[in-house]
C-alpha positions in Angstrom: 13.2 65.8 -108.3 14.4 64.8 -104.9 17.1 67.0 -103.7 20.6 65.6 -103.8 19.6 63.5 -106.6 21.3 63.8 -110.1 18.5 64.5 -113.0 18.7 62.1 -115.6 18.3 62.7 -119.2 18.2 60.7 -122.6 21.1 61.6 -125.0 21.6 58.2 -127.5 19.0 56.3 -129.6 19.6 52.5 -130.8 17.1 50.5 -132.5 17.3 46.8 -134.2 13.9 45.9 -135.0 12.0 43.3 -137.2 10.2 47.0 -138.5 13.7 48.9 -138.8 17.1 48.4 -138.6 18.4 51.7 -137.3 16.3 54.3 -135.1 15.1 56.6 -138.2 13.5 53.5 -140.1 12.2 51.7 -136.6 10.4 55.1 -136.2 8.7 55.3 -139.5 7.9 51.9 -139.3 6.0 52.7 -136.3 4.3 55.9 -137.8 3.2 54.0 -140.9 2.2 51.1 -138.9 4.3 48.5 -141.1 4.1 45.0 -140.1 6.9 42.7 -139.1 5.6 39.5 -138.9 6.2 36.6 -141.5 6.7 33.3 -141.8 10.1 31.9 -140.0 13.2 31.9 -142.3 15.5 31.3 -139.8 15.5 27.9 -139.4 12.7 25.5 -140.9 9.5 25.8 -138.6 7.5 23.3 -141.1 6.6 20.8 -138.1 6.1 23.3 -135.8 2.4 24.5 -134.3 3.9 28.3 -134.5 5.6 28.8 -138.0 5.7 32.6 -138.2 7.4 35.2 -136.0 8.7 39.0 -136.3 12.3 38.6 -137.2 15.1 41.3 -138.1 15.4 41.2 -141.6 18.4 41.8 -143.2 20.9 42.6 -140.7 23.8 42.8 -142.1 26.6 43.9 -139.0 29.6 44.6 -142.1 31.5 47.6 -141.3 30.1 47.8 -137.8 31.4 44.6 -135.9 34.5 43.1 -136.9 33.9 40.3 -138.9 36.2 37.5 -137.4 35.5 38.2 -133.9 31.8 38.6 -134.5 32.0 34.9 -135.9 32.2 34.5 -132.3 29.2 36.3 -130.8 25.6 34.9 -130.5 22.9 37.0 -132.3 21.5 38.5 -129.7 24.4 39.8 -128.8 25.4 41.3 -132.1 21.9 43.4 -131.7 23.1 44.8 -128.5 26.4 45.6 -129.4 25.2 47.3 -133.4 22.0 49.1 -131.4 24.7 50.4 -128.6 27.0 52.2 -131.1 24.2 53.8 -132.4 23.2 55.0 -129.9 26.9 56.0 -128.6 27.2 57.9 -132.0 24.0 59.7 -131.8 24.5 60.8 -128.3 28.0 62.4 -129.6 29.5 61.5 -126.3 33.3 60.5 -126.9 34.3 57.6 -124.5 38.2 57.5 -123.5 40.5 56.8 -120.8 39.5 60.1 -118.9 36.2 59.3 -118.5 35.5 55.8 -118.7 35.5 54.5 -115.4 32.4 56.9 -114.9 30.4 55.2 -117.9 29.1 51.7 -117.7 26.8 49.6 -119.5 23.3 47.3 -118.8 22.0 45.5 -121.5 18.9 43.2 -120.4 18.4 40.0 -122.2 15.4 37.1 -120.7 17.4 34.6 -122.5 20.8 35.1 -123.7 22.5 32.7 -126.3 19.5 30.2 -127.0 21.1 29.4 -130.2 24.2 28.8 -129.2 23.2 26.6 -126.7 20.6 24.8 -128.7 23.7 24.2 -131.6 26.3 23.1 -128.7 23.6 20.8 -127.2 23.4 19.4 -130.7 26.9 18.6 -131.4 27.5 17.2 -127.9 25.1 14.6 -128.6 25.9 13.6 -132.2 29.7 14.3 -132.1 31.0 14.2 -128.2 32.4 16.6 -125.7 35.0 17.2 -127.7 33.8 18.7 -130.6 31.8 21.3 -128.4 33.1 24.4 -129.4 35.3 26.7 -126.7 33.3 29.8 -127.3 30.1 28.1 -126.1 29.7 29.8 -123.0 31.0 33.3 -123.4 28.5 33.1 -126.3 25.5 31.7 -124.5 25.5 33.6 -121.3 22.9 36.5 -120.7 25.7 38.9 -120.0 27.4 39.0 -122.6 26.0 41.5 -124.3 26.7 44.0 -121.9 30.3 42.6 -121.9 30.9 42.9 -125.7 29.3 46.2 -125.8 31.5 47.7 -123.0 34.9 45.9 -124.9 33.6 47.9 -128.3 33.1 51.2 -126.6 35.6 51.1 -123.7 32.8 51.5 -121.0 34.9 51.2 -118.1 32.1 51.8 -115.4 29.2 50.3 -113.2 28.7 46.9 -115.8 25.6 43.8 -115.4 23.0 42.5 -117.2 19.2 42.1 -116.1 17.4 38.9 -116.6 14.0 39.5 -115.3 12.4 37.5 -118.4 10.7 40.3 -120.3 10.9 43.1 -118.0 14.5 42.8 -118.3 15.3 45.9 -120.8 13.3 48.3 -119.0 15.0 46.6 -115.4 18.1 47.6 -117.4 17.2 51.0 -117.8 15.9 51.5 -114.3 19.0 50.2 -112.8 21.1 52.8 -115.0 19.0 55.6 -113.8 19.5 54.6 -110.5 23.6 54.6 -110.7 23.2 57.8 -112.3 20.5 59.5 -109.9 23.0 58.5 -107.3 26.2 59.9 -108.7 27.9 56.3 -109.4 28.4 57.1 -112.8 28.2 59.9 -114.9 26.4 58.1 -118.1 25.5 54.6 -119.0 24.6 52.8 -122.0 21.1 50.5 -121.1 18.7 48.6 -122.7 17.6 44.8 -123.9 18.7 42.6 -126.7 16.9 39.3 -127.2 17.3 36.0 -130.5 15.2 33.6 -129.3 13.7 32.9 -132.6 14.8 29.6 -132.4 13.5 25.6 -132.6 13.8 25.5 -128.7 12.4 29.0 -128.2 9.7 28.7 -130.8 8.6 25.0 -129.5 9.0 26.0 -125.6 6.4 28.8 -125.9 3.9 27.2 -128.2 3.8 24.5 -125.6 3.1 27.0 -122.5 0.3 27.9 -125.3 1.6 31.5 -124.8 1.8 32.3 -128.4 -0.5 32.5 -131.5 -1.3 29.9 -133.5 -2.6 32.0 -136.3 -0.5 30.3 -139.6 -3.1 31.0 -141.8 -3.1 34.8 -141.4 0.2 35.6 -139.7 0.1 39.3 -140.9 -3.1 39.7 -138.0 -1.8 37.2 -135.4 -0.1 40.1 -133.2 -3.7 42.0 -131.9 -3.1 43.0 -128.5 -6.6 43.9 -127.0 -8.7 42.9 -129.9 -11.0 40.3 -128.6 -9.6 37.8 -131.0 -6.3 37.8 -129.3 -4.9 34.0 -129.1 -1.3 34.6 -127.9 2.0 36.7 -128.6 4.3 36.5 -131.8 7.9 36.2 -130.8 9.9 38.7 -131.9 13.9 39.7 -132.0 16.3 42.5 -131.6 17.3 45.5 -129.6 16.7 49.0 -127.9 19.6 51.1 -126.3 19.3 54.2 -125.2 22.2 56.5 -123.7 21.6 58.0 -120.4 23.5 60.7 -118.7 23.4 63.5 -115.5 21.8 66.9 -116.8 25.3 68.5 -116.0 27.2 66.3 -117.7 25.2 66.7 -121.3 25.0 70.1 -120.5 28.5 70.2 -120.2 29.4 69.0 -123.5 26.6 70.6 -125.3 24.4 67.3 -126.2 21.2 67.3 -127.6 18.7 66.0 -125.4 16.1 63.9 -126.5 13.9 63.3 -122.8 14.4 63.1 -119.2 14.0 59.7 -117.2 11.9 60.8 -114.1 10.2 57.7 -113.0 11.2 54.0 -112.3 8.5 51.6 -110.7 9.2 48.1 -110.5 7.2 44.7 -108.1 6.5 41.2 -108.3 3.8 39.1 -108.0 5.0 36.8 -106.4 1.8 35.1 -107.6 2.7 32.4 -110.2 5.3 31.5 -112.8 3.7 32.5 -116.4 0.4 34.5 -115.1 0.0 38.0 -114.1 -1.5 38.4 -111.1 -5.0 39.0 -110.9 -6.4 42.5 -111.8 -2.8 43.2 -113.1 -2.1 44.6 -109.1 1.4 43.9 -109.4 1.4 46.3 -112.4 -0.2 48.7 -111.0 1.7 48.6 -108.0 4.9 49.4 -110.7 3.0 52.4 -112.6 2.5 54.0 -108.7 6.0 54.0 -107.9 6.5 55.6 -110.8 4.5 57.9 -110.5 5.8 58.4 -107.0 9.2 58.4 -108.1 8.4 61.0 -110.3 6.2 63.1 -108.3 4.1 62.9 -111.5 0.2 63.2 -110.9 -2.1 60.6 -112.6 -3.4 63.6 -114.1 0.1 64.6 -116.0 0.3 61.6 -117.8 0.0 61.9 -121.6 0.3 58.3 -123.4 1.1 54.8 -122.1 3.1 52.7 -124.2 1.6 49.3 -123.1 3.3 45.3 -122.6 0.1 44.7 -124.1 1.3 41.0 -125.4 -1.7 40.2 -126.9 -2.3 37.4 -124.5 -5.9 37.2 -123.4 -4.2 37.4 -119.6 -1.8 40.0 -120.2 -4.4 42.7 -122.0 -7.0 42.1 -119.6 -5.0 42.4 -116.8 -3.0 45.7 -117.8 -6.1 47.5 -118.9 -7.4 46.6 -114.9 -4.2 48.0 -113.6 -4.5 51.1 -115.6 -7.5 51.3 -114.8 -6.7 50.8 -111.0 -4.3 53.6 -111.2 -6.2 56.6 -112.7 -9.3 56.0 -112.1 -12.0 57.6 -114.8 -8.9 59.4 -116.0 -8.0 56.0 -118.0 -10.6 56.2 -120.6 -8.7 60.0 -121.7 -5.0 58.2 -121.4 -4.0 56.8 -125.2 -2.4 53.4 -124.7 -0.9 51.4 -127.6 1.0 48.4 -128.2 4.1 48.6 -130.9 3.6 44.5 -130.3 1.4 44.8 -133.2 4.4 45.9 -135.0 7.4 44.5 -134.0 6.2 41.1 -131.9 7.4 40.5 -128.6 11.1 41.0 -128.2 11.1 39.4 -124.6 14.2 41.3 -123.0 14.5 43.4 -125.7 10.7 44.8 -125.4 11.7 47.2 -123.1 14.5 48.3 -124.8 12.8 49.4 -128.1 9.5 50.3 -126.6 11.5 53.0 -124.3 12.9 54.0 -127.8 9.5 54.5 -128.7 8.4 56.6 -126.2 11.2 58.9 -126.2 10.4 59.1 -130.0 6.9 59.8 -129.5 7.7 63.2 -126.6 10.1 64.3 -129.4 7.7 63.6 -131.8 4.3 64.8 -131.0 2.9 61.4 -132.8 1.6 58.2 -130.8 2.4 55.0 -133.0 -0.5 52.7 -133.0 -2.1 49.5 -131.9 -2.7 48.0 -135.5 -4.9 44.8 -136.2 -7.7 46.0 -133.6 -10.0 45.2 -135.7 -12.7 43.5 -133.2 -13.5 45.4 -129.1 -13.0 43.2 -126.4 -15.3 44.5 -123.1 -12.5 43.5 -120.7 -9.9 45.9 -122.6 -12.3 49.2 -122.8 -9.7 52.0 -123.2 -8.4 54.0 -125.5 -6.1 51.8 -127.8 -5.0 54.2 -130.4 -6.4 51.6 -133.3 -4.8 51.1 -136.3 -3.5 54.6 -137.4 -0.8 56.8 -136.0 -2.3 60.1 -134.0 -0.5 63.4 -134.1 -0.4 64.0 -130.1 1.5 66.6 -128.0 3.0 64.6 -125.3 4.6 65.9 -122.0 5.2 62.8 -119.3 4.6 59.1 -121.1 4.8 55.6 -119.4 6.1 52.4 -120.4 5.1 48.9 -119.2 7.1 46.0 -118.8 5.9 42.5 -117.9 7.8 39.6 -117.2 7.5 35.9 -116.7 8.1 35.2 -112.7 5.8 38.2 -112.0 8.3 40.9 -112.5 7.2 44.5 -113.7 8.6 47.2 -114.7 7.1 51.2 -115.6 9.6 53.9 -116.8 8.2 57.8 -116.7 10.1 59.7 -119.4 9.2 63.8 -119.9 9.5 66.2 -122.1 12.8 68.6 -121.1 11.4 71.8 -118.7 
């Protein structure tokens, strides 16, 4: 802890994912290793080369959002908003006009409103300009999220959104422990939302060839280090977490779940989609961390990994751990909740910080399921297949984005 620095700790869990729809069934979806990838049934993917992905199943906002207004809202932004009043209610921290300026909101998203804009593209070019609908850009816009969420809550303070592809949800909580570190606000509600389960978003990646093309088994498709790895499975949702100073949760008697102590982030500055070689840029991230921390190599406990499974990704994330700590890896469990949930671009960051908070609390590692087959090139411990009951103290989680962005967060157990 660097003196004249705010210690930050994590008060409020929120969770949308295509394995849970609140925090308590994310986590024992995790635990259990349940699946939640199946064929699209949000728009009809029969001519497309992907036709499977790792939606939210059976959101239903009723009684949460206001019905006419949220009529209004894009569905990424719905998932930030429902996973933010979560995690407001489970923090138990009361937001009104005497505190409000000193509580703001991030919520990270890589692309915003892809549906909206893919529907008002649409009806400009079969109906005319005038038939485009007036909400289109509040809805569409990559900050919005953050905006609607602040409006529901009356978060008054610091307010942005992060767009660093998907490193943005972890950027988002970064950048909140930053204005809290410093004293520019007193607690902030962060984190990534991402619905880009789309016809433009499915058909843009499978072009890049980033994801798999595994439609005969979509159930194994997301295998992140196995060496039968042939892209990511998109993914949707949310992760919000609230974040506040150590005095003020103290103050009002909150439970705390962790403490944020670390916050690396770099780029490339190498290429557009691919990670630079020997993940160096990554590792680069996880030592700042670790700096920022003034964590040893030695203290860390469990990496929750990007681990895309992307033949570039994995191999270059398991070289940058590797870079990093040395022999030590090969004793550091590393898993990738991709197998679970997909690949929520922004909103990775978001539930995989979740995640990791869960597992300190916890004492359980979630696993990396469908490794079924080693890959010599990925060569660490991957915590295959099956949950592992394991006492954690200071955990890491990885961030990756398209543009060469990364991000690593270092959360700890409360001393």
């Amino acid at each position: 802890m660097v003196e004249g620095l705010h210690r930050v700790v994590v008060t409020g869990l929120g969770a949308i994912t295509p394995i849970g729809n609140t925090v308590e069934e994310y986590w024992d979806g995790l635990i259990s290793g349940r699946n939640g990838v199946a064929a699209i049934s949000l728009f009809d993917a029969s001519s497309h080369a992907c036709r499977f992905a790792a939606e939210v199943k059976n959101f239903d906002p009723k009684g949460i959002l206001e019905p006419k207004e949220s009529k209004r809202w894009d569905r990424f932004s719905k998932f930030g908003v429902v996973a933010a009043k979560e995690a407001l209610k489970n923090s138990g921290l009361t937001i009104d006009e005497t505190n409000s300026s000193k509580i703001g909101v991030i919520i990270g998203s890589g692309v915003g409103g892809l549906l909206t804009m893919e529907t008002q593209a649409h009806v400009l070019a079969d109906k005319g300009p005038s038939r485009v609908s007036p909400f289109t850009v509040p809805m569409m816009i990559p900050n919005m999220a953050t905006g609607l969420a602040a409006i529901a809550l009356g978060a008054k303070g610091p307010s942005s959104a992060v767009a660093t592809a998907c490193a943005a949800g972890s950027n988002a909580i970064g950048d909140a422990f930053r204005l809290i570190q410093l004293g520019k606000a007193d607690a902030m509600i962060c984190g990534g939302a991402e619905a880009s389960i789309t016809p433009l978003g499915v058909a843009g990646f499978a072009s890049a060839k980033a994801l798999s093309f595994r439609n005969d088994d979509p159930l194994t498709a997301s295998r992140p280090f196995d060496a039968e790895r042939d892209g990511f499975v998109i993914g949707e949702g949310s992760g919000v977490m609230v974040l506040e100073t150590l005095e003020h949760a103290k103050e009002r008697g909150a439970t705390i779940h962790a403490e944020v102590v670390g916050y690396g982030t770099t780029c490339d500055a190498h290429h557009i989609t691919s990670p630079s070689p020997g993940g160096i840029g990554g590792a680069n991230a996880i030592r700042l961390a670790l700096q920022d921390g003034q964590l040893n190599p030695e203290s860390i406990d469990y990496i929750n990994a990007h681990g895309t499974s992307t033949p570039a990704n994995d191999s270059n994330e398991t070289s940058a751990i590797k870079t990093v700590f040395g022999a030590r890896a090969s004793q550091i469990p590393v898993s990738s909740t991709k197998s679970m949930t997909g690949h929520l671009l922004g909103g990775s960051g978001g539930i995989e910080a979740v995640a990791c908070v869960l597992s300190l609390r916890n004492g359980v590692i979630a696993p990396t399921i469908n490794y079924t087959n080693p890959d010599p090139a990925c060569d660490l411990d991957y915590v295959p297949n099956t949950a592992r009951e394991h006492i954690s103290k200071v955990v890491l989680s990885n961030s990756f984005g398209f543009g060469g962005h990364n991000v690593c967060l270092a959360f700890r157990q409360m001393i």
